[in-house]
C-alpha positions as CSV (number, residue, x, y, z in Angstrom):
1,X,158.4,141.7,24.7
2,X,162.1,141.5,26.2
3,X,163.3,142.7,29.3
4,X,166.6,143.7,30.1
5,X,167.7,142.3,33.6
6,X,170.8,144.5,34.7
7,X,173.5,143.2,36.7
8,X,176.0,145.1,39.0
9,X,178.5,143.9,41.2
10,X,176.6,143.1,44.2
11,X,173.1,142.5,42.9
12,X,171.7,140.0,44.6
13,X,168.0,140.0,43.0
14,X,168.5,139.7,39.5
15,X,167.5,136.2,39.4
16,X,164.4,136.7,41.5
17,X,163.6,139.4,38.6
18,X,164.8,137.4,35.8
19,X,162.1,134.7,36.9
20,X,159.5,136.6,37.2
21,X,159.7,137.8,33.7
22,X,161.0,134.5,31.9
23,X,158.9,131.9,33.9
24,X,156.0,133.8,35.5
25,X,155.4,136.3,32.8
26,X,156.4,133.8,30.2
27,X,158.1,136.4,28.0
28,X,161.8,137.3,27.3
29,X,164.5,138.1,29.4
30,X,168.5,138.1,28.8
31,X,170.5,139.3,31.7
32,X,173.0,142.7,31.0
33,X,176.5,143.1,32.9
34,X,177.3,146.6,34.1
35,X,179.8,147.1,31.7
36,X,177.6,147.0,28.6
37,X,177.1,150.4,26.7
38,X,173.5,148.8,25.1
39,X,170.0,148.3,25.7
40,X,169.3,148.1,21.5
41,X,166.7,145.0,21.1
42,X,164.9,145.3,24.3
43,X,161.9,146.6,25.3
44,X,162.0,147.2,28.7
45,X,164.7,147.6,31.8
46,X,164.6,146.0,34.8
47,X,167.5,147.2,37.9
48,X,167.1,144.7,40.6
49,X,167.9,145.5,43.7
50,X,170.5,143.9,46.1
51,X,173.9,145.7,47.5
52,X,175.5,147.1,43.9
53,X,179.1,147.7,44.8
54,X,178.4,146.8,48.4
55,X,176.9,150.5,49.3
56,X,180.3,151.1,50.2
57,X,179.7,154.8,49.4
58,X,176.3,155.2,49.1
59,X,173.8,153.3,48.4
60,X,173.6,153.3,44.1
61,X,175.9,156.3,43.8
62,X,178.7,154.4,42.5
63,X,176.7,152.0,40.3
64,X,175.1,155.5,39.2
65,X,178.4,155.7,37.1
66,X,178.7,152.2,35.7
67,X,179.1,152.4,31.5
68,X,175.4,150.9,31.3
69,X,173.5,153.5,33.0
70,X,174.2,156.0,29.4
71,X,172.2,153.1,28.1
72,X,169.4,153.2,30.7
73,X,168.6,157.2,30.4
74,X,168.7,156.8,27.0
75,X,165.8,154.1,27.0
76,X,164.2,156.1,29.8
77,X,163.9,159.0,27.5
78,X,162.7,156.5,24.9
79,X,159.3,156.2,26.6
80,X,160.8,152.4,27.1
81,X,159.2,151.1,30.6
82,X,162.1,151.4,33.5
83,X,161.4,149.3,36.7
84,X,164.0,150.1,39.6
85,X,163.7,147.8,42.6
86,X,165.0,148.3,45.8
87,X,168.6,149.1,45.2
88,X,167.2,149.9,42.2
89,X,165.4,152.5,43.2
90,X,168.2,154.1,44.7
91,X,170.5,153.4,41.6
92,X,167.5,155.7,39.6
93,X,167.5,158.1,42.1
94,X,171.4,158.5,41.9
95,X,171.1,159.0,38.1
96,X,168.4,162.1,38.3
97,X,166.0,160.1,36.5
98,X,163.4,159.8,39.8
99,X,163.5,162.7,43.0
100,X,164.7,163.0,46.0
101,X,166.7,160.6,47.8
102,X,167.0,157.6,50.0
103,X,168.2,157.7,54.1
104,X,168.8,154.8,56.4
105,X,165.6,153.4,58.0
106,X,163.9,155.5,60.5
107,X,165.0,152.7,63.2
108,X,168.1,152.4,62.2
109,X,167.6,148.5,61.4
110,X,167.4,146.5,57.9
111,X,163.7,145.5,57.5
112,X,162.7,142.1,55.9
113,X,159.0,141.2,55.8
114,X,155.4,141.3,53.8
115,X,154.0,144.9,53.9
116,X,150.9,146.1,52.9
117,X,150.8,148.9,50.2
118,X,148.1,151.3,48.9
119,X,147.9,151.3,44.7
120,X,147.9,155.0,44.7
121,X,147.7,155.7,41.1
122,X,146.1,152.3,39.2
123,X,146.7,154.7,35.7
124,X,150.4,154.2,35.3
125,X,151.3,151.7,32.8
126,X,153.1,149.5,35.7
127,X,149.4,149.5,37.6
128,X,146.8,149.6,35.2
129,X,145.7,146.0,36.1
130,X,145.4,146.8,39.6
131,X,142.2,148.5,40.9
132,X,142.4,152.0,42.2
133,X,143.0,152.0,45.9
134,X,143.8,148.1,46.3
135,X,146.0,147.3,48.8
136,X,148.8,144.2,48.0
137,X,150.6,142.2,49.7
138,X,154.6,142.4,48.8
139,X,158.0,142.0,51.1
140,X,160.6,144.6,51.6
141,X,163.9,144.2,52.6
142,X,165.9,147.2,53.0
143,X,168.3,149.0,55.5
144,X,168.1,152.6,53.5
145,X,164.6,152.5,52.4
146,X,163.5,156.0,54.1
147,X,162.3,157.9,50.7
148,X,163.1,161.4,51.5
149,X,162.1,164.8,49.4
150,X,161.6,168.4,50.4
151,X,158.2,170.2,50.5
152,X,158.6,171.4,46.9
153,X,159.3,168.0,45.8
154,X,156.3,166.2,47.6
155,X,153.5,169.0,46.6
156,X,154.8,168.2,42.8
157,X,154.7,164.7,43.2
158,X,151.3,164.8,44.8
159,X,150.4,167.2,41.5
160,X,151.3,165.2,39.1
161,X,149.9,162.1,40.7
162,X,153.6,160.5,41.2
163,X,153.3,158.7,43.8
164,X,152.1,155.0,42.8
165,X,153.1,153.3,45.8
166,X,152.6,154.0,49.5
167,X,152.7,151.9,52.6
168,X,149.5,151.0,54.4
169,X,151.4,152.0,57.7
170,X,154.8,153.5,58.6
171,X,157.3,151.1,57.6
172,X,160.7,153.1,57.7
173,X,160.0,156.9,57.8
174,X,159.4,157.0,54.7
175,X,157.9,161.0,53.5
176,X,154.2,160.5,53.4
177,X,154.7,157.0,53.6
178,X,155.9,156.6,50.1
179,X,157.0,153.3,48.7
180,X,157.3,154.4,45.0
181,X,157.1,156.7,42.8
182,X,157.1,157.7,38.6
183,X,159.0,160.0,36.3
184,X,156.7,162.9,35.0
185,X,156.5,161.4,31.8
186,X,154.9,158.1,33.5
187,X,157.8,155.5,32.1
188,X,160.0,155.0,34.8
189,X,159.3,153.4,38.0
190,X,161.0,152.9,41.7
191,X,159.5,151.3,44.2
192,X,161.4,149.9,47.5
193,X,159.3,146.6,48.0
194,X,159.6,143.5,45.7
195,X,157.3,142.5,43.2
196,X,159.7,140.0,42.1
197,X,159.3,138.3,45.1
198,X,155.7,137.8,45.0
199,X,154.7,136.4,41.8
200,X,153.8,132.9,43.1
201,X,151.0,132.5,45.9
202,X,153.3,129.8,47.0
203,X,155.9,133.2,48.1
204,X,153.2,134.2,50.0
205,X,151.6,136.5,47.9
206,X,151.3,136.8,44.2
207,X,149.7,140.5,43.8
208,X,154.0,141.3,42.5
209,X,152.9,139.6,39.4
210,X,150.2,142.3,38.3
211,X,152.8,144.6,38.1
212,X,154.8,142.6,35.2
213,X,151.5,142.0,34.0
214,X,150.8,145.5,33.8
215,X,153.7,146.3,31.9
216,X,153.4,143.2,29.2
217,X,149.8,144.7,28.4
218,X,150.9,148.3,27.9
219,X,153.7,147.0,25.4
220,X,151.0,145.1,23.7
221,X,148.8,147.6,23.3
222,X,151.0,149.7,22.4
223,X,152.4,147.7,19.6
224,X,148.9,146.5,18.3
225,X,149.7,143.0,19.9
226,X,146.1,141.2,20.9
227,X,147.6,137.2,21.8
């Protein structure tokens, strides 16, 4: 398997992500600039998150529109796993390809610390080696991590059984204390908190690497893989 690692001006994570893929994971991973108009050879897409053109006007709205992103929803419609991290998250939620949106924290300060989350759906291909209802331990590190959605929105996401993430307690005012969520179709993933950054237990925690794990066995399975 071989990941895509895309970089934006800004991004501050990618190397976190790149080596939890390359040297935790122990599978492929090239790193992408912005600019690039293809994902052809790869397998899978990871955004990382960090400040993409320094949230000047809103946070991923302007890396939304960078000349990789055709590349992206084209793999997203693929059925080609999407992971969006952080800014990420909010560079997918800019592009339509995950609901709602993102606000500045409820307390109006940028949050950095472990959090406990909930495994709220442990069917998705991203979580299908974590047990239903677990509860992990990864780090945030956010200042407009407050997932936001209207009524509509959260009653489909509950309906479809979206909502993969969700934090233990309320970390930034987040709807229903949502951390992340998946496309309908089940490929695409954002979640605020890192699993990138807990893939060692010498980080602290290492429940981040299930994730990748996750993802590595789906692709196997799904091309008839079995070493």
């Amino acid at each position: 398997m071989k990941f895509a690692v895309i970089v934006f001006p800004g991004s501050n994570c990618d190397l976190d992500m790149y080596h939890a893929v390359k040297d935790e994971l122990g599978v492929e991973a090239e790193y992408v600039w912005h600019d690039e108009t293809s994902l052809e050879g790869f397998d899978g897409v990871l955004l990382p998150g960090g400040f993409s053109y320094g949230d000047y006007l809103r946070t991923g709205a302007i890396a939304r529109f960078s000349p990789i992103m055709d590349a992206v929803i084209k793999a997203a419609k693929e059925g080609k796993p999407v992971l969006g991290v952080c800014n990420g998250f909010q560079i997918l939620l800019e592009a339509g390809l995950l609901p709602g949106a993102m606000r500045r924290n409820q307390n109006l300060k940028f949050i950095c610390r472990p959090v406990q989350l909930v495994v709220e759906n442990g069917e998705t291909i991203f979580t299908k080696e974590y047990e239903q209802g677990k509860e992990i331990t990864i780090p945030v590190a956010h200042g407009e991590g407050n997932y936001y959605c209207d009524d509509a929105t959260l009653e489909s996401l509950k309906a479809n059984n979206q909502i993969v993430f969700s934090y233990k307690d309320d970390v930034n005012g987040s709807v229903n204390n949502i951390a992340g969520i998946i496309n309908e179709a089940g490929n695409v993933l954002g979640m605020m908190p890192h699993p990138e950054r807990a893939v060692d237990s010498l980080l602290g925690s290492d429940d981040g690497l299930t994730l990748f794990k996750s993802i590595l066995s789906h692709w196997r399975e799904r091309n008839a893989i079995t070493s």
